[in-house]
N, C-alpha and C positions, 0 to 999 in steps of 0.2 A: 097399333103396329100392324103392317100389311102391304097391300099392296091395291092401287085402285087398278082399275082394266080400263084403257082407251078403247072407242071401238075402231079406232085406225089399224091396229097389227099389234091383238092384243098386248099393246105396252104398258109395264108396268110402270109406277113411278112406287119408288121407297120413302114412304114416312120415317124411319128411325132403322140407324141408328144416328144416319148421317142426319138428322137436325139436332145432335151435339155437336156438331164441328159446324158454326158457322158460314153462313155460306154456302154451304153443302149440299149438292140435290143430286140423288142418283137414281136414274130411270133408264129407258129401253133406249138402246143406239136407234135413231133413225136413217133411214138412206143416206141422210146429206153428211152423217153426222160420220162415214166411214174416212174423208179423209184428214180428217182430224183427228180420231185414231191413229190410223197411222201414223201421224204425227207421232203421236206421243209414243207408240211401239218404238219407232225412229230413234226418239231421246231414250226411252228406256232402257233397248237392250240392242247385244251388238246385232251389224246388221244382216246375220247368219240367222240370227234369233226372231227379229221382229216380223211380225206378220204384214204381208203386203196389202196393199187397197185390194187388190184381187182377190187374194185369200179371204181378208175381214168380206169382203161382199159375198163370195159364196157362204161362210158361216152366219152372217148375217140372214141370208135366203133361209138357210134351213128350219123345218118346224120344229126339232126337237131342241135349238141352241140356244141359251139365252144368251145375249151380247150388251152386259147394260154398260151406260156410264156414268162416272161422276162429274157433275159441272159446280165451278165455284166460279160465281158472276160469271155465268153463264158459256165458260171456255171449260170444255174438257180438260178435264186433269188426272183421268186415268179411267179403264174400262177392266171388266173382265167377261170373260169367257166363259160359260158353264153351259156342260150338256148330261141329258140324260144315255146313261148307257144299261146295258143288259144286271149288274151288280149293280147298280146306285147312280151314283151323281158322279161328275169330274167335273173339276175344277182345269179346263184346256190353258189360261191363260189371264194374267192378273200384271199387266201394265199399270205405274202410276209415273208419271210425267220427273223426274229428277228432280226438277225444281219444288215438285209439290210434296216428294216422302216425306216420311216422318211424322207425320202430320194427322195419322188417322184416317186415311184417305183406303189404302189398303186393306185394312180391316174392314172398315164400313162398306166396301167391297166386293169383300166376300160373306160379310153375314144377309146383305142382298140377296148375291148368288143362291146361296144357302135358300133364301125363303121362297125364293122365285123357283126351287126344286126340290119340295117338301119332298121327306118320305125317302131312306135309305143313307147308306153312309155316304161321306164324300170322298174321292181320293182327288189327289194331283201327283204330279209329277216334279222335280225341281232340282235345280243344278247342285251338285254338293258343294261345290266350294263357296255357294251364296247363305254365306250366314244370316245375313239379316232375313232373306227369306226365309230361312227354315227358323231363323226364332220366330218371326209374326205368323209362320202355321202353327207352330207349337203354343205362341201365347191365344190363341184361337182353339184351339183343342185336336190339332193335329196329331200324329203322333206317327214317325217313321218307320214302315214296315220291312220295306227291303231294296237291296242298292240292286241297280240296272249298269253294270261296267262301261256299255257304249250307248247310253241312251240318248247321251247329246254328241252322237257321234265318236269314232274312234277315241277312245282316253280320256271321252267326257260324261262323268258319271252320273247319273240321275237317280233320286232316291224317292221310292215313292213311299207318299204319308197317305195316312188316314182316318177320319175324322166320323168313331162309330156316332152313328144316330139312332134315336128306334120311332 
């Protein structure tokens, strides 16, 4: 279990968990690989929500951001976001392609995330009315701390969870 180092920008590639789900490879977003992302931000969420090719390139640039993704036969099929901050770890951003949920795609995702930023809790952020997301943090070991009334904008509430680590 780990993670090997490219010496290109140090990228990771994830051994497990994603080699249970066939197909499955999830490593470091490459430059080419932002607009295809997008893409999938695009399918994902509305488009208030999805991160632009812009956006994804500057977090991509950053040294503290991890942006990996997931390829099955070799097409992204969702990414996430994770950076270090001054408390721990965030979870900024967890896209998985519409077509592909359900599937174990988003878990193996974030248990990446997670190893790619050893050491400290993690939190995220995430819309309340999105159950399915808040059950796949919760079936991961998230657990809801406190609601943010406008945090997706006027009247759109954000709850944010958190996943102690030691």
């Amino acid at each position: 279990m780990g993670f090997r180092t490219s010496p290109d920008r140090d990228e990771y590639e994830a051994e497990s968990p994603a080699r249970s789900l066939p197909g499955l490879e999830i490593g470091s977003a490459g430059w080419r690989d932002l607009p295809a992302i997008a893409g999938v931000q695009r399918r994902a969420f509305l488009p208030r929500f999805a991160y632009s090719l812009s956006t994804l390139a500057i977090l991509w640039a950053l040294p503290w951001v991890q942006l990996l993704v997931a390829r099955r036969d070799g097409a992204i099929v969702g990414c996430v976001i994770a950076d270090r901050v001054l408390d721990g770890n965030r979870i900024v951003n967890l896209a998985v392609d519409p077509a592909a949920q359900r599937q174990g795609i988003g878990t193996a995702l974030l248990h990446a995330a997670e190893r790619a930023l050893p050491g400290g809790d993690m939190t995220l952020m995430v819309q309340s009315g999105n159950a399915s997301a808040r059950a796949l943090y919760r079936r991961v070991g998230y657990e809801e701390e406190s609601v943010h009334p406008h945090y997706y904008g006027s009247g759109g509430p954000g709850i944010k969870m958190r996943k102690a680590r030691r």
